[in-house]
C-alpha positions in Angstrom: 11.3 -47.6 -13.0 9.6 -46.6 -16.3 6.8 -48.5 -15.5 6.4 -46.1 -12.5 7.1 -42.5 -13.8 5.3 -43.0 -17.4 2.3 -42.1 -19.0 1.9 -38.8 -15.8 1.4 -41.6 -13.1 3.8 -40.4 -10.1 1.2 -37.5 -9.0 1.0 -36.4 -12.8 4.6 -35.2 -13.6 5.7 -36.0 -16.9 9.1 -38.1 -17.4 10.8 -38.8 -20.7 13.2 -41.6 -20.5 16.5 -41.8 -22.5 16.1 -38.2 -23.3 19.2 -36.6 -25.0 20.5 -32.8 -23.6 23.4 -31.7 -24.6 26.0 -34.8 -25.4 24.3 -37.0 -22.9 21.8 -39.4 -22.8 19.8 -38.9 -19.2 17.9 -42.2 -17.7 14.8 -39.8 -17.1 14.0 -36.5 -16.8 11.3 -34.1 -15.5 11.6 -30.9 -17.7 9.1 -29.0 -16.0 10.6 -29.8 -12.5 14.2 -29.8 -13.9 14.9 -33.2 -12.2 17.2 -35.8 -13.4 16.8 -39.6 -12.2 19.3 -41.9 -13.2 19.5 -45.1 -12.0 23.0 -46.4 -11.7 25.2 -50.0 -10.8 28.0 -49.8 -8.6 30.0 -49.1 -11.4 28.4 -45.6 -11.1 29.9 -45.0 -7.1 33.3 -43.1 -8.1 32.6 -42.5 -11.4 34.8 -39.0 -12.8 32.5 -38.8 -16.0 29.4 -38.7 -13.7 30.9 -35.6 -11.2 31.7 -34.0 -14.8 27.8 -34.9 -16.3 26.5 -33.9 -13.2 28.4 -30.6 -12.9 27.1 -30.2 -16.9 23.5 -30.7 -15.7 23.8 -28.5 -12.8 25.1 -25.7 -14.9 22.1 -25.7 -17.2 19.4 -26.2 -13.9 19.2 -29.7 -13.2 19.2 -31.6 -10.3 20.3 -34.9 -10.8 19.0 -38.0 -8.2 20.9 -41.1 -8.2 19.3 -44.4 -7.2 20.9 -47.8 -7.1 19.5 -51.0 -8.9 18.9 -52.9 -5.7 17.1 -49.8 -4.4 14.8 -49.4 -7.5 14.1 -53.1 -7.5 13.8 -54.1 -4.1 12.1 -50.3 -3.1 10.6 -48.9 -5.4 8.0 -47.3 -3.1 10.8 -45.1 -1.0 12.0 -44.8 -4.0 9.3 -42.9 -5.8 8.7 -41.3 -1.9 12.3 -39.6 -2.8 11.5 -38.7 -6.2 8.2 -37.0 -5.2 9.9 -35.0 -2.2 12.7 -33.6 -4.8 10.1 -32.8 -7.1 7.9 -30.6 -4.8 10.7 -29.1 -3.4 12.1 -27.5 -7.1 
């Protein structure tokens, strides 16, 4: 995924990856958008510390967008499809 999102290539957003806010460490992030993309295993799907990050994040303005492994790796293009919708819609 990083090789996707870095160096301004997904229409020219900048990401940061492994970027620290508050006491977590986010997968990326799109400050100027305020969007959150974290890419998550299926250890991820009922997860009580993710509603309680996530409900963190939302506090201070984020949205957060969850994609699974298999999805990044096997989709990347509807992936980054997703990403780019979420970010012209903030």
């Amino acid at each position: 995924m990083w090789r996707l999102l870095r160096d301004r290539r997904l229409s020219a957003y900048k990401f940061r990856r492994q970027a620290p806010i508050e006491n977590y460490i986010l997968d990326f992030v799109c400050f100027e958008k305020r969007l959150v993309i974290e890419i998550d295993g299926s250890q991820h799907a009922e997860s009580g510390s993710d509603a309680a990050r996530d409900a963190a994040l939302s506090a201070e303005g984020f949205v957060i967008a969850r994609y699974w492994n298999n999805d990044v790796l096997q989709q990347p293009a509807s992936v980054l499809e997703d990403i780019l919708a979420k970010l012209a819609a903030r």
